[in-house]
C-alpha positions in Angstrom: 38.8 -15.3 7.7 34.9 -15.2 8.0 33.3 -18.6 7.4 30.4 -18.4 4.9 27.3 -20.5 5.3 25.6 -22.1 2.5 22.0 -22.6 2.9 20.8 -25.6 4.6 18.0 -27.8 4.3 16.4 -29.4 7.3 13.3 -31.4 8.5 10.7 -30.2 9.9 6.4 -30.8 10.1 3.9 -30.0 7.7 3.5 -26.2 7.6 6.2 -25.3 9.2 7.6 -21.5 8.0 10.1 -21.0 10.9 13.8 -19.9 9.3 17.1 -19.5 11.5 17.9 -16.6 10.4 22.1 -17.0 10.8 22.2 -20.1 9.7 19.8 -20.1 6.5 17.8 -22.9 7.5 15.1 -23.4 5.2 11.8 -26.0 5.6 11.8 -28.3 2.7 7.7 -27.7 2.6 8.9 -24.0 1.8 11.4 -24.8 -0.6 8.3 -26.9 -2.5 6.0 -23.8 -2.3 8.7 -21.8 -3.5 9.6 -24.0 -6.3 6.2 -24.2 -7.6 6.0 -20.6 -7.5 8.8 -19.9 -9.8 7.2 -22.3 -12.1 4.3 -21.0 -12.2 5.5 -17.5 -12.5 7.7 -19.1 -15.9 5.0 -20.6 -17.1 2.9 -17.1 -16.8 5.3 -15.2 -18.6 6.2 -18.0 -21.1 2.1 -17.4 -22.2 2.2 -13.4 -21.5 5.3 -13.5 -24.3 3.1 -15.5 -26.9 0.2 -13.7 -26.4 1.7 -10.3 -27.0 3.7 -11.8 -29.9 0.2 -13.3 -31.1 -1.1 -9.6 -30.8 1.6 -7.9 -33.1 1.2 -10.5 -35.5 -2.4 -10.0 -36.1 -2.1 -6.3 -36.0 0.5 -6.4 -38.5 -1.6 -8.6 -40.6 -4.1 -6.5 -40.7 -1.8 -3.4 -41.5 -0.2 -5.8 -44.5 -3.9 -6.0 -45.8 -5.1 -2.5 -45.6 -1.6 -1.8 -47.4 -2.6 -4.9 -50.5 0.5 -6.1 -49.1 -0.8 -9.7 -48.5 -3.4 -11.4 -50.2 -6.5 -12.5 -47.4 -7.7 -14.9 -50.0 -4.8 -16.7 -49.8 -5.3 -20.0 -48.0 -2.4 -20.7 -46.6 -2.1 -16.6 -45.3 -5.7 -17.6 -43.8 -4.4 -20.5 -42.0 -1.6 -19.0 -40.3 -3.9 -16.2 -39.1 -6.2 -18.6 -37.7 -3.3 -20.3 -35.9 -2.4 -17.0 -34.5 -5.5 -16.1 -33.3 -6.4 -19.9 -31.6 -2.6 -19.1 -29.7 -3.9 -16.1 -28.7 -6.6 -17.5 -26.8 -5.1 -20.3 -25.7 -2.1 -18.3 -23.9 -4.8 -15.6 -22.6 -7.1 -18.7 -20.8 -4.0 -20.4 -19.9 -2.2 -16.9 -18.5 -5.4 -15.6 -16.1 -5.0 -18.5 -13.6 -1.3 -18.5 -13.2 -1.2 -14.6 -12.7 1.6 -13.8 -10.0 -0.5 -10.4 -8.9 -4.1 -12.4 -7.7 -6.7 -10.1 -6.0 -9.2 -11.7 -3.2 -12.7 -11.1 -5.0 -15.7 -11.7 -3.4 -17.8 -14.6 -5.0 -20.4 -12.5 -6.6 -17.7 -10.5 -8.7 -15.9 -13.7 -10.2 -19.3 -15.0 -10.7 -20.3 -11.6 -12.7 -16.7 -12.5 -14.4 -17.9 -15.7 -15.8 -21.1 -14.2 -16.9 -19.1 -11.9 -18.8 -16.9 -14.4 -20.3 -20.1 -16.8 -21.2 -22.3 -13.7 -22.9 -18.8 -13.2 -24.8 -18.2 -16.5 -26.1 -22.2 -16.6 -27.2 -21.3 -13.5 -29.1 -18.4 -14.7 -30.9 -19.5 -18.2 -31.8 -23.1 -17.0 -32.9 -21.0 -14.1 -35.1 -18.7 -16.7 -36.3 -22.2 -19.3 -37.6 -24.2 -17.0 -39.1 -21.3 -15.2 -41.1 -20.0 -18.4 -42.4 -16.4 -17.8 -41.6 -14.4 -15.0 -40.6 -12.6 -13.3 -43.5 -13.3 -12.9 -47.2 -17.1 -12.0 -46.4 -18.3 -10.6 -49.9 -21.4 -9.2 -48.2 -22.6 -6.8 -45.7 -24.6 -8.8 -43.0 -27.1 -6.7 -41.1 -29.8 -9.2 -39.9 -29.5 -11.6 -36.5 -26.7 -10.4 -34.0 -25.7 -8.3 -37.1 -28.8 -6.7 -36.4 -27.6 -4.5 -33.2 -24.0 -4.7 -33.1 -21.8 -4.0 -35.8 -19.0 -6.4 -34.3 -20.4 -9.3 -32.6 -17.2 -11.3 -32.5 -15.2 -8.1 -31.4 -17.6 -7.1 -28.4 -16.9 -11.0 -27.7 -13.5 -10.6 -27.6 -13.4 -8.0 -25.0 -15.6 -9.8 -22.7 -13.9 -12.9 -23.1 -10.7 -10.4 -21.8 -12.3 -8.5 -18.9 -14.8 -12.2 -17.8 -11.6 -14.6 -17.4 -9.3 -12.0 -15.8 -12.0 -10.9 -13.0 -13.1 -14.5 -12.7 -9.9 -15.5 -11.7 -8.7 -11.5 -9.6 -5.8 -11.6 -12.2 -5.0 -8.2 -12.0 -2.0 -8.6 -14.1 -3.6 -9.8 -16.8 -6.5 -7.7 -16.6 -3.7 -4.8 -17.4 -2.2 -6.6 -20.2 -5.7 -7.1 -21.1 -6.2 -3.8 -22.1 -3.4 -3.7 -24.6 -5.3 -6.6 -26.0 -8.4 -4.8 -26.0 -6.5 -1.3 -27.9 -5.9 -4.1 -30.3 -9.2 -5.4 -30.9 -10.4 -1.8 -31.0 -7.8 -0.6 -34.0 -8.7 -4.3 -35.8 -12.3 -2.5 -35.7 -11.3 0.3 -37.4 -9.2 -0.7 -40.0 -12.5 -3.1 -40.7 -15.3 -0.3 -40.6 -13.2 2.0 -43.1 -12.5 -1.0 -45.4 -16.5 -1.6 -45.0 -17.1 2.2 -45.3 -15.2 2.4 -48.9 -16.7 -0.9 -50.1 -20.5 -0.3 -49.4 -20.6 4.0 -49.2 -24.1 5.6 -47.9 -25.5 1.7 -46.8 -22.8 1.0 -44.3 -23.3 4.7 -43.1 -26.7 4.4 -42.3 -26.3 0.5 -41.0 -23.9 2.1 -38.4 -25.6 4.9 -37.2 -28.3 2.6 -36.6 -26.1 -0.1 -34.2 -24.3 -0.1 -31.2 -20.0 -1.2 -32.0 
């Protein structure tokens, strides 16, 4: 009968990556690496799973809503969707630096990726202070940030997507990304016909006159 081997472990110095190939002998530096990699890949797909969950909830939300199938008034309705969204971006800033598919960027580009990610967050904090909150607005705002782009907080959004995902060459994430952003996008247009029905001929001209 053919002996089987089990896997051994056996010292060796720092660095060390040599394996016996017949015997299975594995560098307990390795195993470390290897553990911690695993983790880390858990971890990212523990956040990936919440985020995406995070995403249908919202969308469906907002499907509820356009269908007067929930009441957006309602505080405690208000205060789940807030939840929602605050996991959102915590799983997507906690996902983009565990991301198992890392690209080599040079400096410059993860520096451009910040950038992004900082112009994005001044968006969506200065959209989120001059409107006062971000649901129930009984008023169409057209002046500050308002001014230009129809969506501050949305255009903030996406560069809060693509800045943290190039900043940190997570090309997975950048990927899953994307579904966020088709998200944001249809959130967008549920909100423009909504604004469209409530304010006729003024929001007409107030969006041929801005950018998003």
């Amino acid at each position: 009968m053919r002996e089987i081997h089990e896997p051994r472990v056996v010292g060796c110095h720092a660095g060390c990556t040599e394996e016996i190939e017949h015997e299975n002998f594995l560098c307990p530096n390795k195993l470390a690496v290897l553990g911690e990699r695993r983790r880390m890949n858990t971890d990212y797909f523990i956040f990936l799973g919440l985020y995406l969950f995070s995403l249908v909830i919202r969308t469906s939300y907002e499907l509820f809503k356009k269908a007067h199938r929930v009441n957006p008034k309602n505080t405690m309705v208000f205060a789940v969707i807030l939840v929602v969204m605050c996991l959102m971006w915590a799983t997507w800033f906690g996902m983009c630096p565990l991301d198992p598919l890392r690209l080599s960027l040079p400096e410059g580009v993860r520096w451009i990726g910040l950038a992004l990610l900082i112009v994005g967050l001044g968006l969506s904090i200065g959209a989120l202070v001059q409107l006062k909150g971000v649901e129930n607005i009984n008023h169409l705002v057209t002046t500050g940030l308002f001014s230009r782009i129809r969506h501050p907080m949305y255009a903030g959004f996406i560069l809060w997507i693509f800045g943290w995902a190039i900043y940190h060459g997570a090309l997975l994430s950048l990927i899953v990304g994307f579904v966020g952003i088709g998200n944001i996008l249809y959130w967008r247009r549920l909100e423009e016909a909504e604004l469209e029905l409530r304010y006729g001929e003024n929001y007409r001209r107030y969006r041929k006159e801005t950018w998003f």
